[in-house]
The first five atom37 places (N, CA, C, CB, O) and aatype in JSON, in Angstrom:
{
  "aatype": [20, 20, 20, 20, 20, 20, 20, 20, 20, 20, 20, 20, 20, 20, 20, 20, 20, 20, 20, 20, 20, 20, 20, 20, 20, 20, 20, 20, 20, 20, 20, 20, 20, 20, 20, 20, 20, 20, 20, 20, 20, 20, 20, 20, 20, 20, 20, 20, 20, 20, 20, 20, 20, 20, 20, 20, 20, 20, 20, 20, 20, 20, 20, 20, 20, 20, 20, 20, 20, 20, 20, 20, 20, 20, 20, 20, 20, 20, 20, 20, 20, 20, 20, 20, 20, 20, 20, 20, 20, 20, 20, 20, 20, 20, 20, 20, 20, 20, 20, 20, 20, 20, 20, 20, 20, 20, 20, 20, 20, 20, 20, 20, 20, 20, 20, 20, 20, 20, 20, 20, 20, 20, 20, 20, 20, 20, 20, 20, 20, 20, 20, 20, 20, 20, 20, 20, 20],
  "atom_mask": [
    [1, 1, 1, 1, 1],
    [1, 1, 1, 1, 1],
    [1, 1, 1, 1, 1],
    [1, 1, 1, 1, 1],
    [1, 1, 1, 1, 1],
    [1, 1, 1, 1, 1],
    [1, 1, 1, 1, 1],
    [1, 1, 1, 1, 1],
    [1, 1, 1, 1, 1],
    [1, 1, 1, 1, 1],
    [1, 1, 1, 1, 1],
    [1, 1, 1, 1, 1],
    [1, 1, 1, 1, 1],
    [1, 1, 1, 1, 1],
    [1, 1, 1, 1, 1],
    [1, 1, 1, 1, 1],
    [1, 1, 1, 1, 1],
    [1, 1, 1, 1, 1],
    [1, 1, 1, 1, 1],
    [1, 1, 1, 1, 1],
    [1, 1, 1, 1, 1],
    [1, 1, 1, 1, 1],
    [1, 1, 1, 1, 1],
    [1, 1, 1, 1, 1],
    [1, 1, 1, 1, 1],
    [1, 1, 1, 1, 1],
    [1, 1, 1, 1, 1],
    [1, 1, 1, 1, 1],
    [1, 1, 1, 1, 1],
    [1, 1, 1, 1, 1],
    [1, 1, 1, 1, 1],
    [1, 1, 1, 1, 1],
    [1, 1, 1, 1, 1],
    [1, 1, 1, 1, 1],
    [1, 1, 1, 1, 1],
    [1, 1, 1, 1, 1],
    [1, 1, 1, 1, 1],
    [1, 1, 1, 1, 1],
    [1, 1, 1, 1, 1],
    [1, 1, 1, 1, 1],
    [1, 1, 1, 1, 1],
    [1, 1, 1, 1, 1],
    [1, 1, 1, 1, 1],
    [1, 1, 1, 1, 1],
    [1, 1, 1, 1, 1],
    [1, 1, 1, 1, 1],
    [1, 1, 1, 1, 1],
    [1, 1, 1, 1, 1],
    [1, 1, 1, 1, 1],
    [1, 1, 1, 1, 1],
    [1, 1, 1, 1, 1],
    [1, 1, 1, 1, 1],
    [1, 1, 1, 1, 1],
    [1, 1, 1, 1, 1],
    [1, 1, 1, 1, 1],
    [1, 1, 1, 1, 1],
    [1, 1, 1, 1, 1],
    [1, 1, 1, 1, 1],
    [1, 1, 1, 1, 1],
    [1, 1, 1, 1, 1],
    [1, 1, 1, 1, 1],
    [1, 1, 1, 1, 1],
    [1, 1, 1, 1, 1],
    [1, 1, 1, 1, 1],
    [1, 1, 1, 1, 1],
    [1, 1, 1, 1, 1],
    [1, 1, 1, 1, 1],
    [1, 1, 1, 1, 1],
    [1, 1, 1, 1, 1],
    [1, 1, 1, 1, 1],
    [1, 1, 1, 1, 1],
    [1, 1, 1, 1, 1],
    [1, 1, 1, 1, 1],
    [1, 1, 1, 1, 1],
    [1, 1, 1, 1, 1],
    [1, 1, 1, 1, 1],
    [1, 1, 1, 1, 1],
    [1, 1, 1, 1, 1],
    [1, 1, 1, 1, 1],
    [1, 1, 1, 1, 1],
    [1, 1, 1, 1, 1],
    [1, 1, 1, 1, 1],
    [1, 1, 1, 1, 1],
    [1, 1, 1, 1, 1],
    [1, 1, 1, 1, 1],
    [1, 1, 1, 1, 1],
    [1, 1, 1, 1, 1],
    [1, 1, 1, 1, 1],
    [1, 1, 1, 1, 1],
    [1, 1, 1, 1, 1],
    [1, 1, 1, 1, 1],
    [1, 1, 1, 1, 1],
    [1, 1, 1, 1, 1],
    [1, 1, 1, 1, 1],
    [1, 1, 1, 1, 1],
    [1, 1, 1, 1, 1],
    [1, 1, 1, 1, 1],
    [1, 1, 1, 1, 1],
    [1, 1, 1, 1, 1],
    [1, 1, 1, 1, 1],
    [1, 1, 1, 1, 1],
    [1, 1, 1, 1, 1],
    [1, 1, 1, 1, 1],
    [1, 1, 1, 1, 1],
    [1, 1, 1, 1, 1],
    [1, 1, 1, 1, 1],
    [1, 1, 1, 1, 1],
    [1, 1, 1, 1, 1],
    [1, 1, 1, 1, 1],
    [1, 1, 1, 1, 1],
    [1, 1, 1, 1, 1],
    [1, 1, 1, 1, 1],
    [1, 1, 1, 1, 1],
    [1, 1, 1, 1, 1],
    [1, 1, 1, 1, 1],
    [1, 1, 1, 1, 1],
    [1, 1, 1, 1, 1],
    [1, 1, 1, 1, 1],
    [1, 1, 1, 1, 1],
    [1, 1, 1, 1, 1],
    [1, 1, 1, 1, 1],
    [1, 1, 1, 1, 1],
    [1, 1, 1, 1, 1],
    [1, 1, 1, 1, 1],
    [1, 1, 1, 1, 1],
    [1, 1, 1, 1, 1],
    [1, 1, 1, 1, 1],
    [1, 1, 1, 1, 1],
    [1, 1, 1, 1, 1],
    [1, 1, 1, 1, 1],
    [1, 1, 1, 1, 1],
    [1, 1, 1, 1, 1],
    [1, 1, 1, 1, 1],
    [1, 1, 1, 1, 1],
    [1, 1, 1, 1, 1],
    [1, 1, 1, 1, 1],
    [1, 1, 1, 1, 1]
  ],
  "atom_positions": [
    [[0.85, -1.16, 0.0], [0.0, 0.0, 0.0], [0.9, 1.22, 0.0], [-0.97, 0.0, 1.22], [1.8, 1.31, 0.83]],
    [[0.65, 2.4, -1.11], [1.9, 3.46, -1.47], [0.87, 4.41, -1.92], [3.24, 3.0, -2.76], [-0.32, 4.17, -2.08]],
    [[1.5, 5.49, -2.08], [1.22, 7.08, -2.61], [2.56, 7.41, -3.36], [0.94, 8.34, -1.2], [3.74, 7.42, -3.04]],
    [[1.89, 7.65, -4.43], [3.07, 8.44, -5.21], [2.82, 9.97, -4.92], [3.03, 8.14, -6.99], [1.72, 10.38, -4.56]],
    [[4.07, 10.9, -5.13], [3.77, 12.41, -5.06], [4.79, 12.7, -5.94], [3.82, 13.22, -3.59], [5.97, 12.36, -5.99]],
    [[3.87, 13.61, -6.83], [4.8, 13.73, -8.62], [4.61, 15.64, -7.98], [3.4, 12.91, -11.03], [4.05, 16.05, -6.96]],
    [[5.19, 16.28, -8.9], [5.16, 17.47, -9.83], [5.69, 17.71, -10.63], [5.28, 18.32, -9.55], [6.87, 17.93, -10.37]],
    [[5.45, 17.79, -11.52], [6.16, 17.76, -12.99], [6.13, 19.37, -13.57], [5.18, 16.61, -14.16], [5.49, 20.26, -13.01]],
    [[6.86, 19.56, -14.67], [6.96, 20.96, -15.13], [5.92, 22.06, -15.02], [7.21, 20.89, -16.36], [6.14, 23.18, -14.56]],
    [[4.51, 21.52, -15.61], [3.51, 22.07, -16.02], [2.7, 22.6, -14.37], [2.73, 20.93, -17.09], [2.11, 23.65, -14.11]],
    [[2.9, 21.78, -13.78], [2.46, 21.85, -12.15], [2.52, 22.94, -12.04], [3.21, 21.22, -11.01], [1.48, 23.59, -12.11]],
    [[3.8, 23.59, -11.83], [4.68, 24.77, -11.27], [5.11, 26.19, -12.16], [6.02, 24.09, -10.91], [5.74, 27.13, -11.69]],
    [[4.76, 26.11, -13.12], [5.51, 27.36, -14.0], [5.86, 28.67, -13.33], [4.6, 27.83, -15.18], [6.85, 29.4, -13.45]],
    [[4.31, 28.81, -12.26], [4.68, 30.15, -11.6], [5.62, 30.35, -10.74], [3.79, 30.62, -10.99], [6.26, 31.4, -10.67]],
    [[5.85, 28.82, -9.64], [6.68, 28.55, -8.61], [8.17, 28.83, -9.59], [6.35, 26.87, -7.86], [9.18, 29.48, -9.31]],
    [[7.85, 28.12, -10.69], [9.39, 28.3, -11.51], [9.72, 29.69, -11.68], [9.44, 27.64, -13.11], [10.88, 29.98, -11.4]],
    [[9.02, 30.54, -12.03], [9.37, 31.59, -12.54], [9.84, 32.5, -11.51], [8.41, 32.05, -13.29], [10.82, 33.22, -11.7]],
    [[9.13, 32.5, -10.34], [9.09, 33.05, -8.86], [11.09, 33.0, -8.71], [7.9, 31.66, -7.46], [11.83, 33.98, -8.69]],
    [[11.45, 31.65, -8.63], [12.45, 31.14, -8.23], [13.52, 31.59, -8.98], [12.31, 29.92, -8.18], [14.65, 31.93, -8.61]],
    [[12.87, 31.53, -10.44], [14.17, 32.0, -11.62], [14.5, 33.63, -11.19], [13.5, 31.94, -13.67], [15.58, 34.12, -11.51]],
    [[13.31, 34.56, -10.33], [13.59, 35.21, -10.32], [15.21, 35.51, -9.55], [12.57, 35.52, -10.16], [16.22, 36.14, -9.87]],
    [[14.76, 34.64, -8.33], [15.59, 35.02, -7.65], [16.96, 33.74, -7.6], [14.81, 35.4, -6.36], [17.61, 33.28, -6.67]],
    [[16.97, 33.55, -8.77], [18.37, 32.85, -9.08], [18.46, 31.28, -8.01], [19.82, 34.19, -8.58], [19.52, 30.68, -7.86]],
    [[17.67, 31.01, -7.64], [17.55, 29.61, -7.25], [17.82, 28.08, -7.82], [16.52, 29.61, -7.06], [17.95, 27.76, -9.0]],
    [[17.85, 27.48, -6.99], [18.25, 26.24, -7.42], [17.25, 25.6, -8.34], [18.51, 25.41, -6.29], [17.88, 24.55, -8.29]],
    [[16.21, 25.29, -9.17], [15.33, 25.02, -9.46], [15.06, 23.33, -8.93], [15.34, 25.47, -10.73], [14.08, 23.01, -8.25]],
    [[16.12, 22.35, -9.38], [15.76, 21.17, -8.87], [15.98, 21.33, -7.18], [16.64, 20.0, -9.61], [14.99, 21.11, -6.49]],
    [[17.02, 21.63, -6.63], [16.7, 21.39, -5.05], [15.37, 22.25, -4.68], [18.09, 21.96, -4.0], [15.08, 21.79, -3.57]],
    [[14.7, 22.92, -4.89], [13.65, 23.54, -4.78], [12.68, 22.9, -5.02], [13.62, 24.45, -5.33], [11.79, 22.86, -4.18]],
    [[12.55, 22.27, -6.12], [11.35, 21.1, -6.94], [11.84, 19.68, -5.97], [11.76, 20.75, -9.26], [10.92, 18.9, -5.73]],
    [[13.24, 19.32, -5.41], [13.03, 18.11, -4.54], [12.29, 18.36, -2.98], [14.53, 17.47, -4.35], [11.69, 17.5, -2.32]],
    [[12.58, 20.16, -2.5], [12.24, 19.9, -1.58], [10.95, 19.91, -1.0], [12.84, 20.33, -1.17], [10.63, 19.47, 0.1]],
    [[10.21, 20.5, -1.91], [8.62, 20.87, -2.49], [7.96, 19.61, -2.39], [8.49, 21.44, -4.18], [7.03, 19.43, -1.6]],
    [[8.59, 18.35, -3.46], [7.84, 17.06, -3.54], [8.12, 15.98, -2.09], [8.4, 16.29, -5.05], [7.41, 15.04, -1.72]],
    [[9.58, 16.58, -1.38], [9.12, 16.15, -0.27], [8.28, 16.45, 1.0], [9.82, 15.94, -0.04], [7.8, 15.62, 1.76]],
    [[8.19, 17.84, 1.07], [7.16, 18.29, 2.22], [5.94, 17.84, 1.84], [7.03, 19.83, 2.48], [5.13, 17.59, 2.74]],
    [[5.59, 17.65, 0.56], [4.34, 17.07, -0.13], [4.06, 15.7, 0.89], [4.67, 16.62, -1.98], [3.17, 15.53, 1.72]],
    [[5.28, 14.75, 0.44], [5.38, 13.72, 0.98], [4.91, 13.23, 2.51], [6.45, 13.64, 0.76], [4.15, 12.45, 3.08]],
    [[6.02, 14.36, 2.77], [5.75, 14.59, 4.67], [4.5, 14.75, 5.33], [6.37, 15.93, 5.26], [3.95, 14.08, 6.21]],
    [[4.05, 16.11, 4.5], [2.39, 16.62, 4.96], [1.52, 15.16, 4.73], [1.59, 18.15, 3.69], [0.75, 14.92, 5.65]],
    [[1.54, 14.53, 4.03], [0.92, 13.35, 3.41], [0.89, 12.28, 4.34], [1.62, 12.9, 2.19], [-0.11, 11.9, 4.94]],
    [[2.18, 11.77, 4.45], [2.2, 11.05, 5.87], [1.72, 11.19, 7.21], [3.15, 10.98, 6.15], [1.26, 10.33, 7.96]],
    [[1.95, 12.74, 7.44], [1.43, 12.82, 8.95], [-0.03, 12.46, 9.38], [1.58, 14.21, 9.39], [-0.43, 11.91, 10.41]],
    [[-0.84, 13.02, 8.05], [-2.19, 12.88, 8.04], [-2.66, 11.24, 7.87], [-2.71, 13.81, 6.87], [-3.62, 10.59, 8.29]],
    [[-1.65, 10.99, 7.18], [-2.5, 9.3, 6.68], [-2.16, 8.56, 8.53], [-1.14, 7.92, 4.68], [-3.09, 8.04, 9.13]],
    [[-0.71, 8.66, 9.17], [-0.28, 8.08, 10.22], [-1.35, 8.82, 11.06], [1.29, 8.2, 10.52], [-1.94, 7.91, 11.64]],
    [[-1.83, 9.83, 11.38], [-2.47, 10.52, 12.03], [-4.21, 9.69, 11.93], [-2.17, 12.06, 11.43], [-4.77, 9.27, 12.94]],
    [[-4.68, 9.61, 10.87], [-5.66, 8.63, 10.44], [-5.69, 7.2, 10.41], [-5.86, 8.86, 9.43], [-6.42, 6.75, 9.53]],
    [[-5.32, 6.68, 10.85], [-4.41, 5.18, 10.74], [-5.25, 4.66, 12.14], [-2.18, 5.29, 10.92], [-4.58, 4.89, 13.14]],
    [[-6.28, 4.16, 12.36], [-6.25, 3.56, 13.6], [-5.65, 3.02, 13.95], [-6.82, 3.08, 13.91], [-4.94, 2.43, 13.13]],
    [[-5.38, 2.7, 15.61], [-4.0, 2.52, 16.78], [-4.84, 1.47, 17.29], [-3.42, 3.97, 18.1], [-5.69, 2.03, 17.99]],
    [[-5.06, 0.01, 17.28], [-5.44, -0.78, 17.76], [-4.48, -1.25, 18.79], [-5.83, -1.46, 16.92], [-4.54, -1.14, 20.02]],
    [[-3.38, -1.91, 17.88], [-2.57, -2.47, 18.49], [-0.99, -1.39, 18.09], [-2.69, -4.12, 18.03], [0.05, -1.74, 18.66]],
    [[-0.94, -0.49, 17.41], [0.3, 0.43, 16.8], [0.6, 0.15, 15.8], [1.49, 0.49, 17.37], [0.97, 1.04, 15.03]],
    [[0.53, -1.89, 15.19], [1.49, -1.42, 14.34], [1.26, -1.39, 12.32], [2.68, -2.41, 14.86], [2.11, -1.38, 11.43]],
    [[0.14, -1.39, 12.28], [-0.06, -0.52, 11.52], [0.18, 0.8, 11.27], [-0.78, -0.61, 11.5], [0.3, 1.19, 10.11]],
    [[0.27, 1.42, 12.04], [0.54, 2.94, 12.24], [2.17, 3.2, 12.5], [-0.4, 3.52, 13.62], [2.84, 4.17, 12.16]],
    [[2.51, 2.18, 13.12], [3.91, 2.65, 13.52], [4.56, 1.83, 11.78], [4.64, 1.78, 15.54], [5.33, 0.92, 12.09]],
    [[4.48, 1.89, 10.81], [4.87, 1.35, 9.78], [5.0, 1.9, 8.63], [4.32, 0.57, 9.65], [5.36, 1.32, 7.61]],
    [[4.68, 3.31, 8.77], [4.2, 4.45, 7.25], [5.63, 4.73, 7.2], [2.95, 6.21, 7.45], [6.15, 5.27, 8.18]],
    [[6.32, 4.42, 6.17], [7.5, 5.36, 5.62], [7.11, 5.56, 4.56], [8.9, 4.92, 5.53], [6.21, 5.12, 3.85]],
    [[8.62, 6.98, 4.41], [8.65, 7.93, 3.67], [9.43, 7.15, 2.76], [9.08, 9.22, 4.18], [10.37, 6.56, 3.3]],
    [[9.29, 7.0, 1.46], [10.03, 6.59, -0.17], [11.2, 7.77, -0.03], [8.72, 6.89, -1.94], [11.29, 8.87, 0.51]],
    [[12.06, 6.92, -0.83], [13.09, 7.57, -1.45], [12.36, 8.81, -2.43], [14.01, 6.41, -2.3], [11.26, 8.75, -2.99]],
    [[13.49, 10.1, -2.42], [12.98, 10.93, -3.92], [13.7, 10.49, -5.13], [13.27, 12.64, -3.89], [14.91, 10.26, -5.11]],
    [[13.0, 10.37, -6.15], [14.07, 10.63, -7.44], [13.38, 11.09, -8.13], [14.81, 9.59, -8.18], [12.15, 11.16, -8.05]],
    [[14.45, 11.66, -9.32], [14.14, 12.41, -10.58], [13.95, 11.45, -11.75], [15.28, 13.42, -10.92], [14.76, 10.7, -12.28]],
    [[12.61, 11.69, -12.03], [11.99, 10.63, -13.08], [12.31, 12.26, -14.45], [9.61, 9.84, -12.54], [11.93, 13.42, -14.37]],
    [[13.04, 11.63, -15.42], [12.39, 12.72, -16.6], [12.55, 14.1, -15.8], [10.48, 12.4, -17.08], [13.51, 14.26, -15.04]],
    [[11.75, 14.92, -15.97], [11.77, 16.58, -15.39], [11.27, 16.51, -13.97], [10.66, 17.74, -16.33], [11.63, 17.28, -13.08]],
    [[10.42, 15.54, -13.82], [9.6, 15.36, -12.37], [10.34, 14.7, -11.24], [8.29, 14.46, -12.56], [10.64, 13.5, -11.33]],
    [[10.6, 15.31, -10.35], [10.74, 14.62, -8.96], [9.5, 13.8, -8.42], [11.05, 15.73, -7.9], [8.35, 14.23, -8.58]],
    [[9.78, 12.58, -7.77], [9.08, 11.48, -7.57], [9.07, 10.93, -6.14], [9.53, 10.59, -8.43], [10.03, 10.23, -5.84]],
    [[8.17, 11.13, -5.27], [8.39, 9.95, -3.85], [7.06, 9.72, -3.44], [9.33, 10.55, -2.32], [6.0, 10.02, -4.01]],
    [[7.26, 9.16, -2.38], [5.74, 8.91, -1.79], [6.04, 7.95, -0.11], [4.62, 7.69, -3.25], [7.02, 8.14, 0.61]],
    [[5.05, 7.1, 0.12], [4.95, 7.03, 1.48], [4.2, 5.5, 1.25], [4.08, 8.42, 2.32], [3.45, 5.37, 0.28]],
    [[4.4, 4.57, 2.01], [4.41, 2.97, 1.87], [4.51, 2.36, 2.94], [5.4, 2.41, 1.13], [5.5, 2.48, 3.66]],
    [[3.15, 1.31, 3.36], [3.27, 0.7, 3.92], [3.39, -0.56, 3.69], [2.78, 0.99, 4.4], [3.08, -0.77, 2.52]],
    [[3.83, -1.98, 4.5], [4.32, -3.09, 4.18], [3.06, -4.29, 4.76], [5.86, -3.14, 4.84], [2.9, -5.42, 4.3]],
    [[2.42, -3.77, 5.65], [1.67, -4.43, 6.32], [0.41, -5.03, 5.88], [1.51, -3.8, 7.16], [-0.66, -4.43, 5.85]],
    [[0.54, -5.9, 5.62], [-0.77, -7.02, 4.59], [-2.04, -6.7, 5.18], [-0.63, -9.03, 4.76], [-2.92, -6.99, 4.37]],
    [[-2.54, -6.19, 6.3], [-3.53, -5.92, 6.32], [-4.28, -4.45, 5.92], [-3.6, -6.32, 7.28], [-5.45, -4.1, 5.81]],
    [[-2.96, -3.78, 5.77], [-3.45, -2.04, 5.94], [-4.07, -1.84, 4.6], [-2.01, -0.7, 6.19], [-4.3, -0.65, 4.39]],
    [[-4.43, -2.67, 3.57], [-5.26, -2.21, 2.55], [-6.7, -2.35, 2.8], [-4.93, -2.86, 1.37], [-7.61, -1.61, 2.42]],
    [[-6.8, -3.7, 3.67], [-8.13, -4.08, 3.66], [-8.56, -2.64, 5.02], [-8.36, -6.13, 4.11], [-9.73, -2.28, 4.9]],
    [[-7.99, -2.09, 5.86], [-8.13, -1.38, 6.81], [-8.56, -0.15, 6.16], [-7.02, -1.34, 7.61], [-9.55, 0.44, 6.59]],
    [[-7.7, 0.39, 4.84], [-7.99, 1.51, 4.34], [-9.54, 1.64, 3.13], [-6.57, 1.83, 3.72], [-10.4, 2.48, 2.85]],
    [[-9.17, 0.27, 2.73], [-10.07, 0.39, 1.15], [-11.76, -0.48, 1.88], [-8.93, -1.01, -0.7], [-12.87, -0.54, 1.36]],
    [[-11.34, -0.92, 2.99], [-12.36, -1.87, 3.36], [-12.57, -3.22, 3.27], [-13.16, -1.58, 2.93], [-12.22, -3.78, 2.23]],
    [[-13.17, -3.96, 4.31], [-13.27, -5.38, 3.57], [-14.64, -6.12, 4.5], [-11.5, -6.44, 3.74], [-15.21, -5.67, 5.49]],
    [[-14.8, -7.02, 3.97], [-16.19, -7.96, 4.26], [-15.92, -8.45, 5.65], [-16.45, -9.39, 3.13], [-14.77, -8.5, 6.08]],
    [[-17.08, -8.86, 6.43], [-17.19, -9.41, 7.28], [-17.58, -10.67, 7.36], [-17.64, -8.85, 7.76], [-18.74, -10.64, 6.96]],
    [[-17.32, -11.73, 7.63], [-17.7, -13.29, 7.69], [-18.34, -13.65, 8.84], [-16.55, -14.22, 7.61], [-18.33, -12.97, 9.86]],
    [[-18.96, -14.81, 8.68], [-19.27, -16.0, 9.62], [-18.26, -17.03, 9.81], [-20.41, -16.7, 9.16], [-17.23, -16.75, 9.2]],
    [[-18.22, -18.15, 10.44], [-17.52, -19.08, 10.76], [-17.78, -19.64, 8.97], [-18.08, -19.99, 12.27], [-16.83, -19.64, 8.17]],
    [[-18.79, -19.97, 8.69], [-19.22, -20.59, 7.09], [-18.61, -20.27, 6.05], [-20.45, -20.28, 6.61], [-18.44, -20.89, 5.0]],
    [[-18.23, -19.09, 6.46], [-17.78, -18.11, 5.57], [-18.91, -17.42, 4.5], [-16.65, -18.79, 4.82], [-18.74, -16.96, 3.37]],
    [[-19.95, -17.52, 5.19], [-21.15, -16.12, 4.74], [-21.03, -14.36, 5.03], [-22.59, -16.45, 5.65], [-21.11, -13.8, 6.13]],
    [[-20.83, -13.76, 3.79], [-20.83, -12.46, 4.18], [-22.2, -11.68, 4.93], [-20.48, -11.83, 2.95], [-23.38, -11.55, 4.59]],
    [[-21.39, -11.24, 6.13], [-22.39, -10.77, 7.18], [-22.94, -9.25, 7.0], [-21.69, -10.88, 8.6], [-23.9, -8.66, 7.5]],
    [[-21.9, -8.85, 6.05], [-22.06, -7.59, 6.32], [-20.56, -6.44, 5.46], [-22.15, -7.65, 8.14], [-19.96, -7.21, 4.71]],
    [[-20.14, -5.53, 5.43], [-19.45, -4.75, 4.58], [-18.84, -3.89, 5.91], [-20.41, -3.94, 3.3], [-19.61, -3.29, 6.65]],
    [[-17.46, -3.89, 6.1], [-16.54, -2.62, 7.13], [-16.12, -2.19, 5.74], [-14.94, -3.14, 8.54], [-15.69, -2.75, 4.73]],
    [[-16.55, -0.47, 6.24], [-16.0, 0.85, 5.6], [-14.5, 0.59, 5.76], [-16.53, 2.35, 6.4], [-13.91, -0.05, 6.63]],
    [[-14.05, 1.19, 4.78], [-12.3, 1.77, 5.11], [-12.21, 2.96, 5.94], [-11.41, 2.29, 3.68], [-13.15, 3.72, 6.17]],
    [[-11.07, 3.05, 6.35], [-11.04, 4.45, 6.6], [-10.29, 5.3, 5.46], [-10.37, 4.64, 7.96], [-9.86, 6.45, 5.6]],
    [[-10.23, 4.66, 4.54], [-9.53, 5.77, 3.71], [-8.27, 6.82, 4.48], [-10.82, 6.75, 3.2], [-8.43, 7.99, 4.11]],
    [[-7.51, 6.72, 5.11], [-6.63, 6.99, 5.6], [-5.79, 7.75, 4.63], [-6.21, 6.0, 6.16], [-5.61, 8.96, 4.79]],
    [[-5.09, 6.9, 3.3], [-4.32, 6.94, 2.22], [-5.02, 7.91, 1.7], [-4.11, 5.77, 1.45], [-4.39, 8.96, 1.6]],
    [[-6.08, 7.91, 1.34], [-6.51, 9.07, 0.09], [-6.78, 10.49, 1.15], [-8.37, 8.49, -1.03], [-6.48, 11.63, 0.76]],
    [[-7.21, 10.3, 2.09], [-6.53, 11.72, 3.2], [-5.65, 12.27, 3.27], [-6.32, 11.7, 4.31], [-5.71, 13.48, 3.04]],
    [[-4.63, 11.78, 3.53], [-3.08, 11.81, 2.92], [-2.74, 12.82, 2.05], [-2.73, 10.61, 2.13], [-2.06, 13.83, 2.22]],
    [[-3.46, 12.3, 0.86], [-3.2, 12.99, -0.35], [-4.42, 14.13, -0.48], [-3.14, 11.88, -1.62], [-3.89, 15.08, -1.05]],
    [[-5.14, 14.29, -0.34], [-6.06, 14.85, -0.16], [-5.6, 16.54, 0.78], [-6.96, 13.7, 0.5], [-6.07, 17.67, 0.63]],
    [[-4.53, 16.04, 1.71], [-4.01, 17.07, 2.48], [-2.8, 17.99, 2.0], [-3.69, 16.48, 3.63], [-2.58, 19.19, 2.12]],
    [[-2.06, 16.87, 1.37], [-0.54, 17.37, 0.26], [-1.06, 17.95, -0.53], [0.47, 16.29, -0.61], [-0.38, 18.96, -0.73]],
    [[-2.23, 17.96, -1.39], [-2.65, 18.37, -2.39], [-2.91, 19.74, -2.11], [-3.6, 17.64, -2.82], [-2.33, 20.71, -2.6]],
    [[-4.1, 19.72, -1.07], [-4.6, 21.19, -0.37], [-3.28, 22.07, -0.21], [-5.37, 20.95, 1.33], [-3.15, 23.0, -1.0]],
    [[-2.34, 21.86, 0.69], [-0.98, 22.52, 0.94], [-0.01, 22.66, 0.02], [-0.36, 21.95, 1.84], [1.14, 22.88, 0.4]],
    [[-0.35, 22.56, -1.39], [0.58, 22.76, -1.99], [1.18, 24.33, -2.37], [0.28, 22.03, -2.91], [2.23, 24.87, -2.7]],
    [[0.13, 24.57, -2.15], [0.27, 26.11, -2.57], [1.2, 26.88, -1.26], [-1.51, 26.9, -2.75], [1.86, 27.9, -1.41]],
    [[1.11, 26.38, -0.41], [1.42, 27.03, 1.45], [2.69, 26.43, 0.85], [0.48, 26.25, 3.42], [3.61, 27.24, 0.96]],
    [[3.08, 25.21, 0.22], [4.37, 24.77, 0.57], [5.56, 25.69, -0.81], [4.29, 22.73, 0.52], [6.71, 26.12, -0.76]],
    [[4.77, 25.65, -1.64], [5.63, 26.29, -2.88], [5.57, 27.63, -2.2], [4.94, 26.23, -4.66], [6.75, 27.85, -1.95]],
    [[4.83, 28.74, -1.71], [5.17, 30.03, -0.98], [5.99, 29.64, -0.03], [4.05, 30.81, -0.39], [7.03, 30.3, -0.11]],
    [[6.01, 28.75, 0.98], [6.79, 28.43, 1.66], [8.64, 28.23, 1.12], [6.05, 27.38, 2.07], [9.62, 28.44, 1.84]],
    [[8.64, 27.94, 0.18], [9.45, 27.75, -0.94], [10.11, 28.86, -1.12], [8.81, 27.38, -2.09], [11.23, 28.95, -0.61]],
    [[9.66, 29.78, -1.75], [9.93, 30.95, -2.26], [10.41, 31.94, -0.87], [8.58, 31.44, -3.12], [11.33, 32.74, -1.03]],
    [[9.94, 31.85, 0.04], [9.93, 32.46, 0.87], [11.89, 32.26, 1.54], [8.52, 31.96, 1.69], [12.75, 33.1, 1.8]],
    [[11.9, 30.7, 1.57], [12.86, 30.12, 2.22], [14.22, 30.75, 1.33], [12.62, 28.43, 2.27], [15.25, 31.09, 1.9]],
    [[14.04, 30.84, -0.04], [14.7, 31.01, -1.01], [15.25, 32.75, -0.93], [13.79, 30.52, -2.21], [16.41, 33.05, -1.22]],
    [[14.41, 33.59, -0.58], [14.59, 35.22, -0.21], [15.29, 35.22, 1.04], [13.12, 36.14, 0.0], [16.09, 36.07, 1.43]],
    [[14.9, 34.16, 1.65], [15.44, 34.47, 3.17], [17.3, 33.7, 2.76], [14.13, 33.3, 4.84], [18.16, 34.15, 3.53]],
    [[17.64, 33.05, 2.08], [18.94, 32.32, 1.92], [19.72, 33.61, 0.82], [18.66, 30.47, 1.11], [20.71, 34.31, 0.97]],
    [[18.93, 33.5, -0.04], [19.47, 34.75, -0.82], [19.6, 36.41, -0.26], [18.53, 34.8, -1.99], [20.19, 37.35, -0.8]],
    [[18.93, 36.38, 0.82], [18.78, 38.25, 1.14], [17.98, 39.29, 0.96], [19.5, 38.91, 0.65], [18.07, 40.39, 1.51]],
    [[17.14, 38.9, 0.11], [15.7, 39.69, -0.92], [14.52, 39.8, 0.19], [14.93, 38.43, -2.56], [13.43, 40.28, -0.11]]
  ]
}
């Protein structure tokens, strides 16, 4: 169970241009962007994650970044064989194995993203901001 978190050229033009102004790095800027993406993403999905026993929750890592093509690439992954049926949902049985009934997910994962998405804009100003303050502007 994973989240990818892309931005690719077209994403950003303004963030680009912002940055070109001020003579910036463009890729360390575009890696560090797709990782706070990442980060914000995680906290919310781990934050959403019911705590039965922990360890589902204690299990969300953060992916490596890389540069796919123009786009920086990572995301957030869990290993735990049950955390899909936890998120996406799954059936309830009898001993017979008759379905009794339907458990909701919690959708945890698409929260996640749902939250990186919202903040993107806070994080690319955030960006720009960090970039005036290193440069002097």
């Amino acid at each position: 169970m994973s989240d990818i978190v892309t931005i690719n050229k077209q994403n950003f033009t303004k963030f680009k241009k912002q940055l070109e102004k001020l003579n910036a790095n463009l890729d360390d800027s575009a890696r560090r962007v797709v990782n706070s993406m990442a980060y914000v993403g995680l906290e919310v999905t781990k934050k959403n994650t019911p705590e039965i026993t922990g360890w589902l929750r204690s299990n969300w890592i953060k992916n490596k970044t890389q540069k796919v093509g123009g786009s920086y690439t990572t995301g957030y992954s869990n290993n735990v064989e049950y955390g899909v049926y936890v998120n996406n949902g799954h059936r309830v049985v009898n001993k017979s194995g008759e379905t009794l009934r339907w458990k909701n997910g919690k959708r945890m994962l698409e929260q996640g993203i749902n939250e990186a998405k919202r903040q993107l804009y806070t994080l690319f100003q955030n960006e720009v901001a960090r970039v005036k303050r290193k440069t002097g502007f």
